[in-house]
C-alpha positions as CSV (number, residue, x, y, z in Angstrom):
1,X,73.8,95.7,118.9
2,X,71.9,94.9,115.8
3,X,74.3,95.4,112.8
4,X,72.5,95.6,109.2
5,X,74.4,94.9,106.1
6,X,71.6,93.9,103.9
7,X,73.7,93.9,100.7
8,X,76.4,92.4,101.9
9,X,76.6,88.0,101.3
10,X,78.6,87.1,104.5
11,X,80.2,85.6,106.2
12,X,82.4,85.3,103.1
13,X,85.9,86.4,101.9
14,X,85.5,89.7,99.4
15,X,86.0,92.8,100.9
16,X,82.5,93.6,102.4
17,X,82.4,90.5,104.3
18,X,85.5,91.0,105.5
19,X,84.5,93.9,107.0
20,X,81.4,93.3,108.4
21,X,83.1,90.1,110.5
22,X,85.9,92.1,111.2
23,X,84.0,94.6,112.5
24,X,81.4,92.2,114.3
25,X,84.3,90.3,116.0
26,X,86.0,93.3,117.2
27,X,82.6,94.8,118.7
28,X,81.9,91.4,120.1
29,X,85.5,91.3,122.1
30,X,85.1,94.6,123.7
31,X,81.7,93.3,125.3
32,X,78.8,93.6,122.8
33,X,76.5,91.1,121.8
34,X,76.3,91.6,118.0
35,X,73.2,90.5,115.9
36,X,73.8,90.8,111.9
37,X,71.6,90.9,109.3
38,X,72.9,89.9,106.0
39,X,72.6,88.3,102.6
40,X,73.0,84.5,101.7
41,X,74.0,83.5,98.2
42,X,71.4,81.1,97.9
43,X,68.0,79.5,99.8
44,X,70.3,76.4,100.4
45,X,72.8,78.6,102.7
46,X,71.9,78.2,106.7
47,X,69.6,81.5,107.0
48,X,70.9,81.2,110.7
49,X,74.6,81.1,111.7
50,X,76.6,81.6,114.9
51,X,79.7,82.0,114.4
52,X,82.5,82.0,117.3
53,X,84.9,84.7,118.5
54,X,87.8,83.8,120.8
55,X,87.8,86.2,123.4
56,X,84.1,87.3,122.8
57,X,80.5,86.0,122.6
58,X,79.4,84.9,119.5
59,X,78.0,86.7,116.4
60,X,74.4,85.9,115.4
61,X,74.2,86.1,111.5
62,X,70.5,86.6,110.4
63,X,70.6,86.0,106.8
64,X,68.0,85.9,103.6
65,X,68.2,85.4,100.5
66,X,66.2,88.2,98.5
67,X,68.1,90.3,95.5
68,X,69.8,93.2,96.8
69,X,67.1,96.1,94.5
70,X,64.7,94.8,97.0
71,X,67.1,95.2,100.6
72,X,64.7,97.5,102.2
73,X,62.3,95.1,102.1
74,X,64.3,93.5,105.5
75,X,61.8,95.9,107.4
76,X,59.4,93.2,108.9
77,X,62.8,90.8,109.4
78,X,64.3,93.7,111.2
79,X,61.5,94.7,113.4
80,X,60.8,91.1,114.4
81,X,64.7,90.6,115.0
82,X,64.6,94.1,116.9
83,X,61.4,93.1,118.9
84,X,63.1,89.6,120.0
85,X,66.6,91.2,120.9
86,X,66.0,94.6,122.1
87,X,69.3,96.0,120.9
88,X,70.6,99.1,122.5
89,X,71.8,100.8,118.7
90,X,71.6,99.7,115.4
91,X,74.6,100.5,113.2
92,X,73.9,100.1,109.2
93,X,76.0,99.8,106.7
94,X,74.7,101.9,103.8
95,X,73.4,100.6,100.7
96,X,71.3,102.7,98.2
97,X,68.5,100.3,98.1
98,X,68.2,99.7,102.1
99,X,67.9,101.6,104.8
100,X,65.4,99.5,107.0
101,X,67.9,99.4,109.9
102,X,68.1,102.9,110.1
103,X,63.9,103.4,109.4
104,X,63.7,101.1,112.4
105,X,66.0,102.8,114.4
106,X,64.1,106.3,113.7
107,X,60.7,105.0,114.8
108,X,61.3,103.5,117.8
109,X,63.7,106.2,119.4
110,X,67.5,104.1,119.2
111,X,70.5,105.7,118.8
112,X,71.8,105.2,115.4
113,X,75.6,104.8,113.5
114,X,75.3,104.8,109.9
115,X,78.3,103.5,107.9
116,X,79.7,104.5,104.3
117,X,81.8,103.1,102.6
118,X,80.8,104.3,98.9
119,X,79.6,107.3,96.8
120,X,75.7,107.4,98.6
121,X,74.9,109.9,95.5
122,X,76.5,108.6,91.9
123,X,77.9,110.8,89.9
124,X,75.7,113.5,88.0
125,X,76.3,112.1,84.8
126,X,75.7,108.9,85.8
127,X,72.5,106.4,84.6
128,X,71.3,105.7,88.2
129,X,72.1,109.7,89.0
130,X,70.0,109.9,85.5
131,X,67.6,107.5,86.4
132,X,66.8,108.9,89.8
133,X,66.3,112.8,88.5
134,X,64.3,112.1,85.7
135,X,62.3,109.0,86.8
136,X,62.5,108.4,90.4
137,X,62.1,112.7,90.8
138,X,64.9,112.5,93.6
139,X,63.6,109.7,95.6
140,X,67.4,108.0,95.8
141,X,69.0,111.0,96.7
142,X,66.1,112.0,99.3
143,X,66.4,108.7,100.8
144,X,70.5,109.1,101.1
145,X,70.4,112.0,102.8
146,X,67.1,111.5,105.0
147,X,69.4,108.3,106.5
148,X,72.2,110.8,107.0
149,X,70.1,112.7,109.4
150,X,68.3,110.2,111.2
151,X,71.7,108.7,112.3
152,X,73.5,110.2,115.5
153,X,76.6,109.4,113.6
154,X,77.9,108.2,110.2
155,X,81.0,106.9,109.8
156,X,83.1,106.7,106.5
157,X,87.0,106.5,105.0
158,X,86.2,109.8,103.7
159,X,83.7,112.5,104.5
160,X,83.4,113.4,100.4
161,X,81.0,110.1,100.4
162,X,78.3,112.1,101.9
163,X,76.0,114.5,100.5
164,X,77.5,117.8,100.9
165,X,74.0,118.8,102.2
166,X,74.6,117.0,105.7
167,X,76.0,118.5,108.6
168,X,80.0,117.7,108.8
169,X,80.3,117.8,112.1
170,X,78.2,114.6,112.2
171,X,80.5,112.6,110.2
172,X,83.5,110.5,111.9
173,X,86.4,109.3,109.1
174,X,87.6,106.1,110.1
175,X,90.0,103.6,107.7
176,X,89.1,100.4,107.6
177,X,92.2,98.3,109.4
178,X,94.0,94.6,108.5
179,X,93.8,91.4,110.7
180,X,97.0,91.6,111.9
181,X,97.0,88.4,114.1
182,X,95.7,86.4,110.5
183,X,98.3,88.8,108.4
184,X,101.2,87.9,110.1
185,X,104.7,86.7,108.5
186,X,105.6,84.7,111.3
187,X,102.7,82.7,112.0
188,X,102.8,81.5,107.9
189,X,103.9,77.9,108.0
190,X,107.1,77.7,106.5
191,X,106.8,74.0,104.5
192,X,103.4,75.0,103.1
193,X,104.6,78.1,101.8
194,X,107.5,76.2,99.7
195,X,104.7,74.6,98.5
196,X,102.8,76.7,97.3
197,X,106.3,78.6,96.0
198,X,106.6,75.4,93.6
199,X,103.3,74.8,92.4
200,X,103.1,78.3,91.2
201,X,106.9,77.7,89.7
202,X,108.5,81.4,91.7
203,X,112.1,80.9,92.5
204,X,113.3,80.7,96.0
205,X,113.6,84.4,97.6
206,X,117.3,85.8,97.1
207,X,119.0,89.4,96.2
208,X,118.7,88.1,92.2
209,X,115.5,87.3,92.3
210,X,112.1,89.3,93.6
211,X,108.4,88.7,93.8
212,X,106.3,91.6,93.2
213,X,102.7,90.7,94.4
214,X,99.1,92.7,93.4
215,X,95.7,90.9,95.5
216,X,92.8,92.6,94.1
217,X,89.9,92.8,91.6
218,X,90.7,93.0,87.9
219,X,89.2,96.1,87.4
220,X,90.1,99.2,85.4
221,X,90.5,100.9,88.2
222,X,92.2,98.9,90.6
223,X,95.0,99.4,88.3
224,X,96.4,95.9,87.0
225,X,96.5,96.5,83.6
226,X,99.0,99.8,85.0
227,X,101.2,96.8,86.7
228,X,101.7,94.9,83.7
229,X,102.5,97.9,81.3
230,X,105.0,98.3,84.0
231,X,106.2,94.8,83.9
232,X,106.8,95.0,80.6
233,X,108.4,98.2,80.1
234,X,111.0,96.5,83.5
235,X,111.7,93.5,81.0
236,X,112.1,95.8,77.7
237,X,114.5,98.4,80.1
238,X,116.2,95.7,82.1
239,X,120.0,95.9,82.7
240,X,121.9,93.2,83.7
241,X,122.7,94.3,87.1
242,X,118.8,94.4,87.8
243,X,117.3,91.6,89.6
244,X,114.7,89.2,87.8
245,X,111.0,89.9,89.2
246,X,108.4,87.9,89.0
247,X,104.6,89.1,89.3
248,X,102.1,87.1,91.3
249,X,98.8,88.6,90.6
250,X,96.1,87.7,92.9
251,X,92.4,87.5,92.1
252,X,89.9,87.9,89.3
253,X,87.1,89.7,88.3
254,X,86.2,91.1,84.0
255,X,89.4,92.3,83.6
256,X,91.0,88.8,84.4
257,X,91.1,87.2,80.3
258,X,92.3,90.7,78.8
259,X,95.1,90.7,81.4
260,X,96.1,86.9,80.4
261,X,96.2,88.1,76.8
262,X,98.3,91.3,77.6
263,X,100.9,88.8,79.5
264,X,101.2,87.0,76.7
265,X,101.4,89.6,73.8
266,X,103.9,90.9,76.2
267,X,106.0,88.0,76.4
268,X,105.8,87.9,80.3
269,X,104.6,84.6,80.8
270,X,108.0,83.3,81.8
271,X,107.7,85.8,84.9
272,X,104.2,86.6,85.5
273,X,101.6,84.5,87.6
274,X,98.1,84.6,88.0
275,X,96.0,82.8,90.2
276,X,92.6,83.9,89.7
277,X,90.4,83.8,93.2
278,X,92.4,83.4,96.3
279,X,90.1,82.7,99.8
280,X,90.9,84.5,102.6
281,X,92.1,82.6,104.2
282,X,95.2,81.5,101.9
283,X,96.1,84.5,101.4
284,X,98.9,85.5,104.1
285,X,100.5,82.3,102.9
286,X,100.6,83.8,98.6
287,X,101.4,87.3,100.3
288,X,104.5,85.7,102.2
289,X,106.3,84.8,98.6
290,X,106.7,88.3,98.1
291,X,109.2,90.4,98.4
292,X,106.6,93.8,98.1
293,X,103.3,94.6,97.3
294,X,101.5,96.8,94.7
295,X,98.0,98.7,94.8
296,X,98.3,100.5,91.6
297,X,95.3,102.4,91.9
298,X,93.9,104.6,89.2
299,X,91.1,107.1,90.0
300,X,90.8,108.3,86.1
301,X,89.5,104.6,85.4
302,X,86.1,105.4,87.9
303,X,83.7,108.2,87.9
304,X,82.9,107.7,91.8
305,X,86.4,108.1,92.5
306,X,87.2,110.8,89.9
307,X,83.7,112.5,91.8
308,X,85.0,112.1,95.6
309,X,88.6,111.8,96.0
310,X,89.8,108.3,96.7
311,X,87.2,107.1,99.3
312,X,88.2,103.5,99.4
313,X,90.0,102.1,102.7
314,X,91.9,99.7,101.3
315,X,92.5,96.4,102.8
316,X,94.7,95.0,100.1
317,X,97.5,97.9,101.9
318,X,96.9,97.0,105.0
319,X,97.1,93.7,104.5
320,X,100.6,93.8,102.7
321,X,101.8,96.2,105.5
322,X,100.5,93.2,108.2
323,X,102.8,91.3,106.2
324,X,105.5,93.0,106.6
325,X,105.6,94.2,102.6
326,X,107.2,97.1,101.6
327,X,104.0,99.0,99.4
328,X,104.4,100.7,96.4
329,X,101.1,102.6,95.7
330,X,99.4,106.1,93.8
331,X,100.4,109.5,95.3
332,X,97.5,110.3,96.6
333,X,95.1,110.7,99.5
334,X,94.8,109.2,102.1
335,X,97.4,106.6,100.4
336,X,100.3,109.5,100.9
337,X,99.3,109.2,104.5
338,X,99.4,105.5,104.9
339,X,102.6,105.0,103.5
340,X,105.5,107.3,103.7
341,X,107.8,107.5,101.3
342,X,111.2,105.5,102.1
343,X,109.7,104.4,105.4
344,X,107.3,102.1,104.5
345,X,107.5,102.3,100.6
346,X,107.0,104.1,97.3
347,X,105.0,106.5,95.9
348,X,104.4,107.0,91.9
349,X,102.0,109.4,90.4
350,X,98.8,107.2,89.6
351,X,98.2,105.7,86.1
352,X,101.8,106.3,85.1
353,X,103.3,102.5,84.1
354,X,106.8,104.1,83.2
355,X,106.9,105.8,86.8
356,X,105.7,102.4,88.5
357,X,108.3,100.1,86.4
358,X,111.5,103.0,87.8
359,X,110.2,102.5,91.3
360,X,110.0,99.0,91.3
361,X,113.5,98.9,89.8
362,X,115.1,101.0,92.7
363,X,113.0,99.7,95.2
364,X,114.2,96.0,94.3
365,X,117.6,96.7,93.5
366,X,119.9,93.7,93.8
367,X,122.4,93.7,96.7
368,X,122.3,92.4,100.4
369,X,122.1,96.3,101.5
370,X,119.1,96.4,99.6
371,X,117.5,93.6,100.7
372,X,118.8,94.8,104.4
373,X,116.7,97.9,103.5
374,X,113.4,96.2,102.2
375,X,113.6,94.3,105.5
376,X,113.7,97.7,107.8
377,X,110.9,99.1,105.8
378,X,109.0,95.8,106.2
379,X,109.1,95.6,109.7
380,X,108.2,99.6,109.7
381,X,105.3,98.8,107.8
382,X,103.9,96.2,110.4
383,X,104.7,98.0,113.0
384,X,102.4,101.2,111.5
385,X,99.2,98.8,110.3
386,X,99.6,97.6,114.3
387,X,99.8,100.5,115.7
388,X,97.0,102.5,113.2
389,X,95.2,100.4,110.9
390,X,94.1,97.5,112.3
391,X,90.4,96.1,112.9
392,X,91.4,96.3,116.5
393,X,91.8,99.6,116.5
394,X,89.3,100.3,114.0
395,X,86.9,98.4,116.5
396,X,88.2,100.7,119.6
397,X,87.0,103.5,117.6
398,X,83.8,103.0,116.7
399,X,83.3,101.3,120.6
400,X,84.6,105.3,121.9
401,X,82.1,106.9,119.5
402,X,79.2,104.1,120.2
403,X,79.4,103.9,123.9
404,X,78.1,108.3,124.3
405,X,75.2,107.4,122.3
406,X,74.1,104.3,124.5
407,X,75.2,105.3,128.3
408,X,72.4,106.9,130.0
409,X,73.7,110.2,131.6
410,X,73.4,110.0,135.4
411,X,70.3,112.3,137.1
412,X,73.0,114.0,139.6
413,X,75.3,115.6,136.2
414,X,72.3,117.1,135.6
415,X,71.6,119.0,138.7
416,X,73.2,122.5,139.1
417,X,74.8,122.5,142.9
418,X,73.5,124.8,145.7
419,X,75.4,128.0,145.6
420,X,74.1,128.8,149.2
């Protein structure tokens, strides 16, 4: 299979690399031989890479290092690559200014899986939506949809990503899914996690005390700024039977110095921590300090979001639920149908700080019951991400819908029997 992720810099440890390894490795332990094309950060980086999969051949990462405005121009890379390998399909992951993998695939008669994982048209009032009508006469939006029907299949969190012009019964929904062999509270080692508890000054778990943790981007709408409001409305409101909760917030990104400055106008320094950029691969040990987890979404904040519905898959809940967190997150879909209410946690109407801060004072009530209760709906939440949202299943999906478009049908099914 070649796999093309032009605008994607992996492998690396943000969300879209996360997903195309995932993915890759999952593909490559059910028996494919995965080629990816990708970006590098820089001409230093290795523009060739192999990287290892236990229980599956490796994954051949084809890399350059142009800007991502100019990713179609992977065309002569891809062609070459394609010529070399021979791949049976090719599987891209969209990107408005790509689109060779597909182009490739179109001309030369290969079955074809397009993934989306974002708005492919921007919102009308938007300046690329702008941009594109009045400058470009359509060409974005001709090129969007032109992929759409090229591919057999495209595959998305949520079909509102596509232009409403394609065919629906061509799109496949499919969440994204957590590493639940990485994610995984009892493979955290126990002495570096007290470690780590100590250098970031959290007190050691008990029914008076609770860690509340967000991992994220500091971004309007990924709902921080909602978390802290919250935080400080629990410390303004705070009785003295409630337990003391600290906030580790994990990550960074524009929002990460006005969020400082709001913890200390607050006065929540004494109880908030943040860490800035976590790698991926420290992060099941910060996740195991915590008692919960937090996505605190907020669509308002994003004009994709507000246009499509929440189309995001999003890792940081299955990751939490790996980790056998309890998750507190928006009311709204497909979050509502990730976690249920009082079985794997809370709910809250999205955007609403005074809503969040009563939730995360019942849900961490003080009290052994309580703490007997957060346990139960712990475990539930592992067992759910195992069962439904993990990259293995994720990667069992995609291998039931690729392996009809690349299994020759037999001469003899095609043959209508003698009737005589």
């Amino acid at each position: 299979m070649l796999y093309v992720a032009s605008a994607v810099v992996a492998p690396g440890s943000h969300g879209g690399a996360t997903h195309v390894v995932e993915v890759a490795s999952e593909l490559s332990k059910l028996g494919y031989q995965m080629h990816v094309v990708c970006a590098r950060s820089n001409r230093r980086e290795a523009a060739q890479l192999s990287v290892t999969v236990a229980g599956g051949s490796d994954i051949h990462f084809h890399r350059y290092a142009w800007p991502k405005l100019i990713a179609g121009l992977t065309y002569p890379l891809i062609r070459r690559l394609a010529t070399k390998i021979r791949p049976d399909l090719i599987m891209e992951r969209y990107y408005n200014f790509a689109g060779a993998g597909i182009l490739y695939a179109h001309r030369h008669g290969l079955p074809a899986l397009l993934e989306v994982n974002a708005l492919m048209l921007d919102p009308l009032g938007s300046r690329k939506r702008q941009l594109d009508r009045w400058v470009l006469f359509n060409r974005l939006k001709w090129w969007a949809e032109t992929q759409c029907r090229w591919a057999n299949l495209i595959v998305t969190p949520l079909h509102t990503t596509v232009p409403s012009a394609i065919n629906r019964a061509k799109i496949v929904e499919l969440p994204w899914g957590a590493n639940v062999a990485r994610f995984d509270q009892t493979k955290v080692d126990f002495n570096a996690a007290e470690r780590l508890r100590a250098a970031l000054g959290l007190p050691a778990r008990c029914d008076e005390r609770r860690v509340v943790v967000f991992a994220g981007s500091f971004r309007h709408w990924h709902g921080v700024e909602t978390l802290v409001e919250a935080a400080r409305l629990w410390l303004q409101n705070r009785d003295v039977a409630d337990p003391e909760l600290y906030f580790l917030l994990l990550g960074g990104g524009p929002l990460f110095e006005t969020v400082q400055k709001k913890v200390r106008e607050a006065g929540l320094e004494a109880w908030v921590r943040l860490t800035g950029p976590v790698k991926y691969a420290q992060m099941p040990t910060y996740l195991s300090l915590a008692d919960c987890g937090v996505a605190p979404f907020d669509t308002s904040r994003h004009a994709p979001l507000r246009e499509a519905g929440f189309f995001w898959s999003p890792l940081k809940i299955f990751e939490y639920m790996a980790m056998a967190l309890p998750t507190i997150t928006p009311d709204l879909r497909p979050l509502n149908e990730i976690i249920r209410p009082g079985l794997e946690g809370f709910l809250y109407h999205e955007g609403d700080a005074p809503a969040l801060a009563t939730v995360l004072q019942t849900v961490l009530a003080a009290g052994s019951e309580n703490t007997a209760r957060l346990q139960q709906m712990g475990r539930a939440a592992r067992a759910r991400v195992v069962e439904k949202y993990s990259w293995a299943a994720h990667g069992a999906a995609l291998d039931s819908l690729i392996r009809p478009l690349i299994t020759p049908i037999p001469l003899s099914s095609t043959i209508t029997p003698s009737t005589s």
